[in-house]
N, C-alpha and C positions, 0 to 999 in steps of 0.2 A: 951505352944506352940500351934497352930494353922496351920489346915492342909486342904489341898486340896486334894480330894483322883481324878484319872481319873482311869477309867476303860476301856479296848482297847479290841473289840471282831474282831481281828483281818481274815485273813483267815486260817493262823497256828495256831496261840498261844493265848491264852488269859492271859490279864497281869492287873495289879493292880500294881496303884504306887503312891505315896504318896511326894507333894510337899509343899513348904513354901510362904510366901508373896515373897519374889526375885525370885523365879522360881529353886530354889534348890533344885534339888532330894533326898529326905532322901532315902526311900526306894523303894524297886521293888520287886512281885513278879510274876510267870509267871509259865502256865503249857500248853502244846504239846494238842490242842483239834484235836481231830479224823476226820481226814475227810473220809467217806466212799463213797467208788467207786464201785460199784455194779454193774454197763453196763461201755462201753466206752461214755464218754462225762458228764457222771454226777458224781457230787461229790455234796454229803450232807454230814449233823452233826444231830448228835441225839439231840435234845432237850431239854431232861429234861437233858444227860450229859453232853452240855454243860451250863445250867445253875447251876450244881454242881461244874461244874470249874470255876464259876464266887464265886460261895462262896467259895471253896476253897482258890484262891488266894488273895479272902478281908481278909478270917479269917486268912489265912497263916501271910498276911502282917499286921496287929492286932498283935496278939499273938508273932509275931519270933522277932518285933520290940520293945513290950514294949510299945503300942498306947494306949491313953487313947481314947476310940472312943467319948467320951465329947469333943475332942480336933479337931473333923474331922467338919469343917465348913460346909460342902456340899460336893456331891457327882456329876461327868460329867462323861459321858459315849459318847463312840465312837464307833463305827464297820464296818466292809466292806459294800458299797453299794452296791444296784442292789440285787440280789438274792433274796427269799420267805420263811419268817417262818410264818407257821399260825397258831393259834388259836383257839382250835374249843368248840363249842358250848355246850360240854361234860365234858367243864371244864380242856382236856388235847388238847398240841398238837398234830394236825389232822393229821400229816405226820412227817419223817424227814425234817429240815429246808436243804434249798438249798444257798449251797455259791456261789459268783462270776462267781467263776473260772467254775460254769457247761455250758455246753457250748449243752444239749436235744434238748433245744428250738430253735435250728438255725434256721431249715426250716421257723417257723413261720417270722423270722426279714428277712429271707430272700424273702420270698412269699409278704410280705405287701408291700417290697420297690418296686417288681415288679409292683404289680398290683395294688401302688398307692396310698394304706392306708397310708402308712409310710409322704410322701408328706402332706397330711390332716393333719394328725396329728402335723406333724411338723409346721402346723402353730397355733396352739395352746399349745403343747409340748415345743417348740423351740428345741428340739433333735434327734437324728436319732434312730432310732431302733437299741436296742444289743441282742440277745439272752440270757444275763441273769438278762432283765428286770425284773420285777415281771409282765409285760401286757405279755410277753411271755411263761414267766413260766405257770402263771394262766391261757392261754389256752392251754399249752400242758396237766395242770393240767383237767380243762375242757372236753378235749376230749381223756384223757387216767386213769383220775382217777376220776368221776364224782361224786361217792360216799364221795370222800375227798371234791369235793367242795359243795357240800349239807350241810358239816357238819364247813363252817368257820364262825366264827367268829367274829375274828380281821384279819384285814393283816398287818402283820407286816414285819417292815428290823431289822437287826442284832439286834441294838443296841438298838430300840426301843422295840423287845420283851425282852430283860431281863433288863427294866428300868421299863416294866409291871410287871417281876416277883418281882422287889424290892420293887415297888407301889402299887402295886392292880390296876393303872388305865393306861388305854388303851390312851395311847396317839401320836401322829403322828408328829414327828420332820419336821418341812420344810426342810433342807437342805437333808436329805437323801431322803425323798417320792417324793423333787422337783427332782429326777434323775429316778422316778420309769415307767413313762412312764404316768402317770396317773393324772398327774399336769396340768393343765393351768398355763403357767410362766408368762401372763398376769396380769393373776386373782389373781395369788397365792392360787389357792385353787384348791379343786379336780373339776375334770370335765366331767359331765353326759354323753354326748357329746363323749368326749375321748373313755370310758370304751362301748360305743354303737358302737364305731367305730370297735373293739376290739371283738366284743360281748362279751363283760363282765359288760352289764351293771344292771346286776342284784345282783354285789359286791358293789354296790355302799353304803349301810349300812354297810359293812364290813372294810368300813376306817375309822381309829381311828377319832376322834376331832384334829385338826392340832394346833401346839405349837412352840415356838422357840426353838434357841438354849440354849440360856442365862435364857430364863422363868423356875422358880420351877414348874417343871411337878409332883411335887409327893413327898411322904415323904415316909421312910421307915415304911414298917408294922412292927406289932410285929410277924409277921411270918419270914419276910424275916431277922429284925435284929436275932433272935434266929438262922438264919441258917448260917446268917454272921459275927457277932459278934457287927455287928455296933448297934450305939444307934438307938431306935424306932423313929421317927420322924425326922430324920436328913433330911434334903434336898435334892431334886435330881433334878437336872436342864436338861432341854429335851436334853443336849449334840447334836452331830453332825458327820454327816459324815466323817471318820477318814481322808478324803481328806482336808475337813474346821478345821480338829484339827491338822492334819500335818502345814496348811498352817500358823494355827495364830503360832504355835510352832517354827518356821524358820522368826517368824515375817513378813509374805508376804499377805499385810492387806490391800493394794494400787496397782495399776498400773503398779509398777516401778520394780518389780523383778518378776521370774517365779520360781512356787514353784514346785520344780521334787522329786517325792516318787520313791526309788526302793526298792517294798516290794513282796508281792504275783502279783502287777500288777506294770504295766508302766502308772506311774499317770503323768501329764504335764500339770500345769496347771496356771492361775492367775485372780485375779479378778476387774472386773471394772464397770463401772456403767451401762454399757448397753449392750445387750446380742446380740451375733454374730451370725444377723438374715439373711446371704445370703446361710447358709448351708454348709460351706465351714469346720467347727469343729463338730468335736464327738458329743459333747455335752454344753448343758448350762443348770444351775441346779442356783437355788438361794443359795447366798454366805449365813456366818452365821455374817456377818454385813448386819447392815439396809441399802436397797437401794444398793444392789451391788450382781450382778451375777457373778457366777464361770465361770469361760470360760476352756473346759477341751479336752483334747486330752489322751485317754487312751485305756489300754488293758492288761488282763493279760499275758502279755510277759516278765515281767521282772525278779525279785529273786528268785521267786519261783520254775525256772528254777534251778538257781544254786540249791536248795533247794531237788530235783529229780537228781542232780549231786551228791551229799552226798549222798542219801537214794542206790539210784542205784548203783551205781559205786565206791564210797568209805567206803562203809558198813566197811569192816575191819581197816583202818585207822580212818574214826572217832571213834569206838571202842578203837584200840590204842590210842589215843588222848586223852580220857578220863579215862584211866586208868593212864597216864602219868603227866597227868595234863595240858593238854595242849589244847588251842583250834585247835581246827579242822578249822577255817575262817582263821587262821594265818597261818597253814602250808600252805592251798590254795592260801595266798596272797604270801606268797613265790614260789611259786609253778609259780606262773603267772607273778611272777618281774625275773623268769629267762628268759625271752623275752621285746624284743625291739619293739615297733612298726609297725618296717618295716618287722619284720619275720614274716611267711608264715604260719597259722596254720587256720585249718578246716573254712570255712565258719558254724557257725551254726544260724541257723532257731530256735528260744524259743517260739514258738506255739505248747509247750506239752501238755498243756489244751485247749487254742482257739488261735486266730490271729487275726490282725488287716489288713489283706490284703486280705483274702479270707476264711469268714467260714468254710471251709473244711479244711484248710493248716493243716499241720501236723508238729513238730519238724522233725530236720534234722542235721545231719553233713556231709556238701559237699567237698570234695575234700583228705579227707582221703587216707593216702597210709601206707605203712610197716613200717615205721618209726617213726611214731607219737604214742606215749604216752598217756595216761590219764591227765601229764601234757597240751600237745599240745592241749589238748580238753577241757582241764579246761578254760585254754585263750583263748578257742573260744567261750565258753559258756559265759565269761566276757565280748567278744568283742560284742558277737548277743546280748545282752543283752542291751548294750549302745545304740546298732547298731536302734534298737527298740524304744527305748527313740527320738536319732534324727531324726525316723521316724515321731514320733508324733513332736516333736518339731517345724522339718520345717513348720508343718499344724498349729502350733499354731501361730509362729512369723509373717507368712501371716496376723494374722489378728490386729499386734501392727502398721502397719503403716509405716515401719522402724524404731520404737523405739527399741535400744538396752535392754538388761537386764543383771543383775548379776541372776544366776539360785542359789537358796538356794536347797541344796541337803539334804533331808531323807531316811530313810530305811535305809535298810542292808550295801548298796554299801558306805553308809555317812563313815562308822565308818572301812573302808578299804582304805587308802593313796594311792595305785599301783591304786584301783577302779576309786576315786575319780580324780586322775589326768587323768584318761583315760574318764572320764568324759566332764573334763576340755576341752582336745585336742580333742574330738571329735566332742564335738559343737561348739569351739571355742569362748568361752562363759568363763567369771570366776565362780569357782565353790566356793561358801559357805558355811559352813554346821554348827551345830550348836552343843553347849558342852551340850546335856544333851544325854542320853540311847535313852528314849522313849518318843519320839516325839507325837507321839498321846495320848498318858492319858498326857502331858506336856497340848499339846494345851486342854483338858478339863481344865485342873487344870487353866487356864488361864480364862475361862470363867468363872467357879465357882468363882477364882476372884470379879470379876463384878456383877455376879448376888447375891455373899451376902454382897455385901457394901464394898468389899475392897478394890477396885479402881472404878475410876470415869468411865472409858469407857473401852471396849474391848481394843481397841488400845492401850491407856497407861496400860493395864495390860501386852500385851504384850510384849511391851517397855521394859516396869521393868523388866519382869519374861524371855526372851528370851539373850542364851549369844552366840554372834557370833565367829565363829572362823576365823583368818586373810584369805581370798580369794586365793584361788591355782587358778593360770592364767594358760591358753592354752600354748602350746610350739608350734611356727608355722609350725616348720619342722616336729614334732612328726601329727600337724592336719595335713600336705599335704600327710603322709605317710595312715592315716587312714583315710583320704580322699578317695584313691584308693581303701580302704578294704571296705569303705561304697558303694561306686559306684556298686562295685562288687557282695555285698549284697543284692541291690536293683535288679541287673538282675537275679541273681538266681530267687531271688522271681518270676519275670515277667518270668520268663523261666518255671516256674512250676505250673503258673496259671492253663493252661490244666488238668493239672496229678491230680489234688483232686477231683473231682467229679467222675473221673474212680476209685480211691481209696474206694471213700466213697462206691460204690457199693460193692467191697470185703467186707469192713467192714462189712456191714450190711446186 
């Protein structure tokens, strides 16, 4: 047999899984990585443990399946964008790596857009500043840990530093660094320029050599296979930004459909051959096909929400749940099919980590009274959550022209029927979603594909290896009922622009 292994450094979980030439899932494994919150607004991972949970779950998935690792063709890796792990000169990592979802570095994206940098750069970036760029991070770094940047490196994103640890070499994926702030999306290549704009241009040896997605960036050492189990010299192809490995995973490889993640963030997104140069979307980041940019509208507002709904508020029920045997996503999808549409439950706000409307926002449950339940808050948490999605959506379809789309649905929300129809009816939009678990080490396994000879192009790999499931349609009456709840949603928002800046002073 013959395998495709994808590896996913997600913003929870890091997962290993192992696929065939049709895009069949043998196996999956997957373990809970730490994210530590130390101030309000930041959330890092240790380093070296989460590169122990990256051999963990290759050896786990080896070992508990009976793999002959002779048998693993190549190796593609994925991980969340944006964020900073680096590298330092001492042979260890110089800090804990910083995920997405930290939200330290506002002031900087918010001060550049003021006074103007942000503009500059955008005509060489093609994107807007986020606070958990790495141009952000590495001047909050700059001017609050100066000793750490003396000491880097490499700079690295997720998935690019533990494709160093299984390589020995430092290499820099296009698709993830074209989102870091530090790209010319002209040039394709890093930009002196940019990092000046920034003052950071004294990092400018500390960016890897730039690579594809599909290109062998690396073989494993004999250090890494002894920690992993794999064979010493197997292949490891530069992998992709888990947005470019969601999107080949749902087969959304063209024009014609819009690829929606609801994972730790609100991904929205599709690709096309020229990049949306009036400023009118988040971002444009180079797609991981040749000659085609990702066109993207996001934020972490979405699962990862539901995700602090578990942690916070159902601690003893998921407990239960797992002594019983039972999932814990299943009793909450029952939980939320005891309501209709048109009933009345909490507005909530899913900017527990950051927001897409005003850096400062904060989560929220508006309209609370005595009678509402932890169920009534579950389905609001479901509803803000969608509610987010069509935020970004509407910004996206602005720029098809009037082309409609089918939305191919990932994450969490894919693999829940009450979600996914609520999905449906909110955008009014059909929803499709796809038969496999994990969508991101899938879309690796799809490249590995192509780049060791087993199909001719990305595309007919995805062809083959992608299985669609029949399209769940909008209900019109259920979209004019959540229509009203969306309208509703948007004013809240607009009603609270004010209050976060008086907020942020308490905080801090």
């Amino acid at each position: 047999m013959r395998y495709y292994l994808g590896l996913d450094n997600g913003g929870t979980n890091t997962k290993a899984a192992l696929f065939t030439k049709d895009g069949s899932q043998v196996a999956v494994e997957s373990i809970a990585t730490a994210a530590i919150t130390p101030f309000p607004d930041f959330v890092e991972r240790d380093m070296d443990q989460m590169w122990d949970d990256n051999c963990t779950v290759i050896r786990n998935l080896i070992t508990k399946n009976n793999i002959d690792p002779k048998d693993i063709a190549g190796i593609g890796l994925c991980g969340h964008g944006k964020g900073l792990y680096l590298w330092g000169k001492d042979g260890h990592p110089v800090r804990r790596g910083i995920i997405s979802s930290d939200n330290r570095a506002w002031k900087y994206a918010s001060d550049w857009k003021a006074d103007g940098t942000e503009a500059k750069a955008f005509e060489l970036s093609c994107q807007h500043i986020m606070a958990c760029q790495p141009i952000c991070l590495l001047a909050w770094i700059r001017d609050n840990e100066p000793e750490a940047l003396n000491n880097i490196e490499w700079i690295f994103e997720c998935k690019d530093y533990v494709r160093f640890r299984l390589t020995g070499e430092a290499r820099a994926e296009i698709t993830d660094y074209s989102g870091t702030g530090l790209m010319n999306l002209h040039t394709a290549s890093f930009d002196a320029e940019l990092l000046k704009l920034f003052g950071l241009e004294k990092l400018m040896d500390a960016l890897p050599p730039i690579c594809t997605s599909t290109e062998i960036a690396g073989h494993i050492t004999k250090e890494s296979a002894s920690a992993t189990g794999l064979l010493e010299g197997t292949p490891v192809i530069g992998g992709m930004f888990d947005i470019n490995a969601c999107a080949l995973a749902v087969n959304v490889t063209n024009e014609d459909n819009i690829c929606m993640i609801a994972g730790t963030w609100s991904i929205n997104e599709y690709p096309r051959k020229t990049a949306v140069l009036d400023g009118s979307v988040q971002m444009n980041s180079i797609f991981c096909l040749p000659d085609h940019f990702l066109i993207e509208e996001s934020s972490p507002t979405s699962a990862g929400n539901n995700e602090w709904f578990i942690r916070q508020l159902l601690p003893e029920l998921r407990e239960q749940a797992k002594k019983n045997g039972q999932s814990i996503y299943e009793i909450m999808n029952n939980w939320c099919e005891e309501f209709e549409p048109k009933d009345f439950v909490p507005v909530f706000l899913p900017f527990l980590t950051a927001s897409n409307v005003n850096p400062l926002a904060r989560g929220a449950f508006i309209g609370l009274d005595a009678s509402h339940t932890r169920h009534h808050m579950l389905r609001a948490v479901y509803e803000g959550i969608v509610f987010s999605h069509r935020w970004h959506l509407d910004r996206l379809m602005k720029t098809r022209n009037g082309k409609g789309a089918t939305i191919r649905l990932a994450g969490g929300a894919a693999k829940s029927k009450v979600w996914t129809q609520m999905f449906a009816d909110v955008m009014n939009l059909p929803i499709e979603t796809v038969d496999v678990d994990e969508t991101g080490a899938l879309g690796c396994a799809i490249a590995v594909a192509y780049a060791v000879g087993d199909h001719e192009s990305v595309t007919e790999a995805a062809e083959h290896m992608c299985r669609i499931n029949p399209a769940i349609h909008p209900r019109q009456w259920a979209h004019d009922e959540y229509e009203k709840k969306y309208q509703l949603y948007k004013k809240v928002i607009a009603s609270l622009d004010d209050v976060w800046s008086d907020m942020q002073k308490i905080i801090s």
